[in-house]
C-alpha positions as CSV (number, residue, x, y, z in Angstrom):
1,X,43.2,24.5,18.6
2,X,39.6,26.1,18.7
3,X,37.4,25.1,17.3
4,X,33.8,26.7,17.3
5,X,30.5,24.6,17.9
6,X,26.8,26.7,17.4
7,X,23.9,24.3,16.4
8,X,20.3,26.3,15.9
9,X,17.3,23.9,17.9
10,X,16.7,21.4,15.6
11,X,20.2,20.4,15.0
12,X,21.4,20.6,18.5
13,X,21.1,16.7,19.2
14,X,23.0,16.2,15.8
15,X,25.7,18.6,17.0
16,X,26.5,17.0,20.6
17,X,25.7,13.3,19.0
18,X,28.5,14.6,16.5
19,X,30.9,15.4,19.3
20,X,30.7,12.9,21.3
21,X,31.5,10.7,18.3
22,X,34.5,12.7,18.0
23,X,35.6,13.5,22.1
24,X,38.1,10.8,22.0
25,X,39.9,12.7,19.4
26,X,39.0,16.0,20.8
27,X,40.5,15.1,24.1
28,X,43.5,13.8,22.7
29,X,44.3,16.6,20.5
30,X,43.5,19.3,23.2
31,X,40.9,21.0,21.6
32,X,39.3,23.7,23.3
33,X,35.5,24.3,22.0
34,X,34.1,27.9,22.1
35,X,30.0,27.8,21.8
36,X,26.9,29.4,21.8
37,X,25.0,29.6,25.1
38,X,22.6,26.5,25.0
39,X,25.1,24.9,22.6
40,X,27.6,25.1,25.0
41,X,25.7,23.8,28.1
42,X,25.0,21.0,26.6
43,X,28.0,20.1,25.9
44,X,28.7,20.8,29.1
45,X,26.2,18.4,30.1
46,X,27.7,15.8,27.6
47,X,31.0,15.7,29.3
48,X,33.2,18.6,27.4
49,X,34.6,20.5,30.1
50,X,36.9,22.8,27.7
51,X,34.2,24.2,26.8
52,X,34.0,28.3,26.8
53,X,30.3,29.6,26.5
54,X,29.4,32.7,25.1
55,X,26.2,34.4,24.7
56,X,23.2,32.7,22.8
57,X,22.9,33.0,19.1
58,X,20.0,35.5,19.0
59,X,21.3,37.7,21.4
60,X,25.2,37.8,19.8
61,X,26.9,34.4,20.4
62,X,27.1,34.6,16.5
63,X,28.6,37.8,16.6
64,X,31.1,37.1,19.5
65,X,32.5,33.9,17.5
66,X,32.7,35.9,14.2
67,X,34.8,38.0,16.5
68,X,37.1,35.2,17.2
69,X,37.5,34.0,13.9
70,X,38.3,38.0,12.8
71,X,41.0,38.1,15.3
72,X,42.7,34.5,13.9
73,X,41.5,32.8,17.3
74,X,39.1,30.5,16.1
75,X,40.5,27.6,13.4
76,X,37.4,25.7,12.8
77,X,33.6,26.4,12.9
78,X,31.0,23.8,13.0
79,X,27.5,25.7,12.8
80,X,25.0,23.0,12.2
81,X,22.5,25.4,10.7
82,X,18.7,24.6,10.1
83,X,17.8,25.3,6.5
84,X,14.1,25.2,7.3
85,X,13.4,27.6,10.0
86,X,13.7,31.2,10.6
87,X,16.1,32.8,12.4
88,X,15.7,36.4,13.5
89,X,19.4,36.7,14.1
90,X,20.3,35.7,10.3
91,X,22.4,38.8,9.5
92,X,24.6,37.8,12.1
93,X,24.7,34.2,10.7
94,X,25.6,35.4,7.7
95,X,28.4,37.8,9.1
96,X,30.2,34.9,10.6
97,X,29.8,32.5,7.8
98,X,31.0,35.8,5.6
99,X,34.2,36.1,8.1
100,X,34.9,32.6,7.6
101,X,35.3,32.7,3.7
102,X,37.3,36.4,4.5
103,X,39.7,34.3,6.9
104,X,39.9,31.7,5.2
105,X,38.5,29.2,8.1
106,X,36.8,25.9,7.4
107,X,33.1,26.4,8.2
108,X,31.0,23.0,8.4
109,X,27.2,23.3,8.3
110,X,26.3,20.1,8.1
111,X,27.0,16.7,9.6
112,X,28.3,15.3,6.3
113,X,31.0,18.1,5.8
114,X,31.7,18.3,9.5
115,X,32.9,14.6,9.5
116,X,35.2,15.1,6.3
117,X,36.6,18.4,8.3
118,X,37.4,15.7,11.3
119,X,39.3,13.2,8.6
120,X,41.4,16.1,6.9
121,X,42.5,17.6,9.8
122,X,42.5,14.7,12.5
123,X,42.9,12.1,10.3
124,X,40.0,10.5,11.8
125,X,37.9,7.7,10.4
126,X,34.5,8.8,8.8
127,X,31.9,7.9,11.0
């Protein structure tokens, strides 16, 4: 399964914290991750090595997931947004959360829904 993971600065921490209270789960079901550019690395860095980066948000990581999740590739997104900063790349944001609802893909953007996403589909424990 793949399964999307973009996290905008200040949720970056939360996002890797988030999968590495999932990896054991993530291993075991064979999930490959698709990710922004510094979203990927560092989960990279955190010990995911199915982990496919693509470019950062700004500069069309956003778009090249939407992409994905256009073309049925991409089953899941987690995009652990930040609500209180700007982002000069929001139309794309809003393209890819827009392709979700046209797909019909779950689309997480906070740590709360991500977890319940985990449980539904894993049927993993709420952490």
């Amino acid at each position: 399964m793949e399964i999307a993971v973009i996290a905008h600065d200040g949720k970056k921490a939360e996002m890797i914290q988030f999968l590495m209270n999932h990896k054991e789960i993530i291993l075991k079901n064979d999930v490959h991750l698709i990710a922004t550019g510094t979203t990927g690395s560092k989960a990279i860095q955190a010990g995911f090595s199915n982990v496919t980066r693509f470019l950062s948000g700004p500069r069309g990581g956003d778009a090249q997931i939407a992409g994905r999740v256009a073309e049925g590739k991409t089953k899941l997104v987690f995009f652990f947004r930040d609500p209180l900063a700007k982002h000069p790349h929001e139309p794309d944001i809003s393209m890819l959360m827009r392709l979700c609802d046209v797909h019909d893909v779950p689309l997480a953007t906070n740590l709360s829904t991500a977890n319940l996403i985990m449980k539904a589909v894993f049927g993993e424990k709420i952490s």
